[in-house]
N, C-alpha and C positions, 0 to 999 in steps of 0.2 A: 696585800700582795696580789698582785694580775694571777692569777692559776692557769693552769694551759685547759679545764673545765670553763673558768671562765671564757676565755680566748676563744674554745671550739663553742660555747652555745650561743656568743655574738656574732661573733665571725660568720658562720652556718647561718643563722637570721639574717643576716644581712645579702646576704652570698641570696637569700633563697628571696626576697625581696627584689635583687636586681635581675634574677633570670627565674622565674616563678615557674617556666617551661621549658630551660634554657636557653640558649642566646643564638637564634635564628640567624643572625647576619655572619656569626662564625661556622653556623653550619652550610648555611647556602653558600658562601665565599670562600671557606677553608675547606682544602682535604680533608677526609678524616686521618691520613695518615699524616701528613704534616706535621713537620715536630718545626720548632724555633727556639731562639735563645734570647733572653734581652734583659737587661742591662739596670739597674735601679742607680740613676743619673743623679745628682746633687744639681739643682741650677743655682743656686747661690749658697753660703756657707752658714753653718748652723749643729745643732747638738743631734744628735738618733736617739730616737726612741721609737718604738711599736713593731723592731725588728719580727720579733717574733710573730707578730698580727700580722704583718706584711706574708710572712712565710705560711702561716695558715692559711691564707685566702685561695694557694695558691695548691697545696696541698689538702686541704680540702674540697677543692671544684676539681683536682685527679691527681692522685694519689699516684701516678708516675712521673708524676712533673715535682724536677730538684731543682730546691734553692739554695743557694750557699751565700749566707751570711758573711759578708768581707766586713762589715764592722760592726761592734755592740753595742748595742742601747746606751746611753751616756757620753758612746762617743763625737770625737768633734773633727767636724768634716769642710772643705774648702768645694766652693761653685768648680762644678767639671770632677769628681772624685765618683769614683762607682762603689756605692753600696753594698749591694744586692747582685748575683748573677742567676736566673731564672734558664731552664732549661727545660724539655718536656714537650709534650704533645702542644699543637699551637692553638687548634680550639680552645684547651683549656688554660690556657695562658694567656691571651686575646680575655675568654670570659670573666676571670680574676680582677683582670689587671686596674679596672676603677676601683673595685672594694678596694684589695691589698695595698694602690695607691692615698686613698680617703680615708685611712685608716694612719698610714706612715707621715702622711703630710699631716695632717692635725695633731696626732703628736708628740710628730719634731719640732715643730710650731710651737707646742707649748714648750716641750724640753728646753728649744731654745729660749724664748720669752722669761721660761726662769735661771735661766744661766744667767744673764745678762741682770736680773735684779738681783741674785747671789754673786756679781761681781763685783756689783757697785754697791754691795754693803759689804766687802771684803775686809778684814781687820776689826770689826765691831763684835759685839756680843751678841748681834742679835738671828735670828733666823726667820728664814723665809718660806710661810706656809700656806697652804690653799685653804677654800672655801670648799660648802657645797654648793657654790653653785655652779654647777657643772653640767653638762649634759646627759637627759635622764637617760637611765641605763648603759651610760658609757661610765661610771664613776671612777670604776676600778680601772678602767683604760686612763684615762684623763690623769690620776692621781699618780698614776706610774710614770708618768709622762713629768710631772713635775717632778718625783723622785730624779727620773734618768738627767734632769738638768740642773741636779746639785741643790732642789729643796724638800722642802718636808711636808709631811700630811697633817691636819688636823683632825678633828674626829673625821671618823668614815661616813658615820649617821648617825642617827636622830636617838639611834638606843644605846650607842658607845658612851655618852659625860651625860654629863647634866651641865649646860647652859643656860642660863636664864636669862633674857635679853629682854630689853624695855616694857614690851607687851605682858611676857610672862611675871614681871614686877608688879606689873599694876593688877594684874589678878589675884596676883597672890596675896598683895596688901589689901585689898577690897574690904576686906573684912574689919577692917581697921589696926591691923599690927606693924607694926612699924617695920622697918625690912631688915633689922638684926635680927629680932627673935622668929621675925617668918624665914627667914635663912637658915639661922640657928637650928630652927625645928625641922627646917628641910636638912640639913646636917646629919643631925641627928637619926634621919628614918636613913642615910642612907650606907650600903655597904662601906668597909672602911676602903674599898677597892677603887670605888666608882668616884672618877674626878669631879668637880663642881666649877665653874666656869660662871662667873658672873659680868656683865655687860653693864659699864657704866658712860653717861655724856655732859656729867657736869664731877667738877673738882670735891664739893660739895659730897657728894654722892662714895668718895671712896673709903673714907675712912667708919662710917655705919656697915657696909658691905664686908671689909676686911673682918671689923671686928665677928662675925658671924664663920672663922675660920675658913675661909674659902680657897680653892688649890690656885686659882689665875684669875685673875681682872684683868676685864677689857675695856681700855679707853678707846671709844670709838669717838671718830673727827675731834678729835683734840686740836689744834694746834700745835708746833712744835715748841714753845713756852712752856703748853699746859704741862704737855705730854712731860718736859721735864721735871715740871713740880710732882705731878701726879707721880713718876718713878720716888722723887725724895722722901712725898710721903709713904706711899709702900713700905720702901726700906727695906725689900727682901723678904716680906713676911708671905707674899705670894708671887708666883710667875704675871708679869706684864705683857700684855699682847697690845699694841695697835694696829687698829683700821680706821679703814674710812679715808677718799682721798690720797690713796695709796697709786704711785704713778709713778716709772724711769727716773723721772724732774724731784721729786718729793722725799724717796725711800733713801736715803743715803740722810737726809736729815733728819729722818723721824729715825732711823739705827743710833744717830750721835745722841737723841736724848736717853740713850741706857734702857730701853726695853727690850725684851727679851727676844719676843716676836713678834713678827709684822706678816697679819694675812692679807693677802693679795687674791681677791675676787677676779681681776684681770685675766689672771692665768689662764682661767679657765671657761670664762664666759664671754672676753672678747678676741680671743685670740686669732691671727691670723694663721692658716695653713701655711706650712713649707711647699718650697717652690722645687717639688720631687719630680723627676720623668721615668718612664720605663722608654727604654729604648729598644724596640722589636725586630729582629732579623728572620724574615719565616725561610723555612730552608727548605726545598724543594723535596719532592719523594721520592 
């Protein structure tokens, strides 16, 4: 969950990164009495999310400048629709306006990016989740962002499951134990709370893994063939995740082979920004 603690100690960082003394050309060029009003613009259509980030930036740089929220996070908006209406002192609305913009355009960028692979696996069983790879210190922004466009989160971090991915295998087996009973025994040391998540890239590989009780297997870069054998041997005995080669083009046929979930590193590590404007009116004193 984004917290509004999170919100103010990014938001502020960032805020104090872009005017470290504040923002000289608004004060030499603006009144200080000067108030304006302006406009959070849509240039092209797309889902909201980071309303609230956007509102922070803005109320944080002064705290008598009002924003009124015309729509919420999730929602879905047409090029030419006004978001946002910002009001208040113009210094501080002028100073705001790239954070609170770089914050709402990335993302509704992702918001939307996952609408759009939640549309095109629509009627399937399966769901659509992020990675970590995200941007550092934004995680908890970025993951809200995929929530508001209709998917879901994976772990948060590194201390939420236990995933053991190809690397982690081969250490673990070092020792010479085969990868049921070094599973098994990782099984076993752990709470009955904490999920286990194993990472497998050959067919071969699934049925030794399962047997060591495990909560989800991941076939990573299956094929869509594999990817279906790999579900018939499962057989429901744990959750199915694919990755890998996850793309618009691809994820509607990797949903039709029956796996549960499909994460999508995309989301959030190449995503383009929404195409937002603030539109500014300064008004005279």
């Amino acid at each position: 969950m984004l917290t509004s603690s999170a919100i103010t100690t990014v938001v502020q960082a960032a805020l104090d990164e872009d005017a470290p003394w504040g923002d000289i050309t608004s004060e030499y060029l603006i009144p200080a009495d000067a108030t304006a009003t302006a406009a959070l613009v849509a240039r092209e259509p797309g889902t909201l999310s980071g309303a609230t980030v956007f509102e922070a930036a803005f109320t944080l740089t002064d705290p008598r400048i009002q924003v009124d929220l015309l729509l919420a996070d999730g929602a879905v908006f047409s090029a030419g629709d006004t978001i946002a209406v910002v009001s208040g002192p113009a210094r501080g609305i002028l100073q705001a306006e790239r954070i609170g913009l770089n914050f709402v355009q990335r993302m509704s960028g992702i918001a939307t990016l996952t609408a759009q692979y939640v549309s095109i696996i629509a009627g399937t069983q399966a769901r659509i989740v992020d990675t970590r790879k995200t941007t550092p210190g934004l995680r908890a922004f970025e993951r809200a962002a995929v929530r508001a466009g209709g998917g879901h989160n994976h772990r948060f971090s590194l201390s939420d499951a236990v995933m053991a991915k190809d690397n982690h295998l081969a250490v673990l087996t070092a020792g010479g134990l085969d990868v049921t009973t070094a599973l098994t025994q990782v099984r076993q040391r752990l709470p009955h709370t904490t999920h286990l998540e194993v990472e497998v890239d050959r067919i071969d590989q699934i049925e030794p893994v399962l047997a060591a009780g495990i909560d989800t297997i991941m076939l990573d870069n299956f094929t869509p063939e594999q990817l279906r054998d790999g579900v018939a041997i499962v057989a429901g005995r744990a959750i199915v995740e694919a990755s890998g080669n996850v793309s618009l083009a691809t994820v509607r046929t990797i949903a039709e082979c029956g796996v549960d979930v499909i994460s999508v590193g995309a989301l959030t590590h190449s995503v383009r920004s929404l195409d937002l404007g603030l539109d500014v009116t300064i008004a005279p004193a």
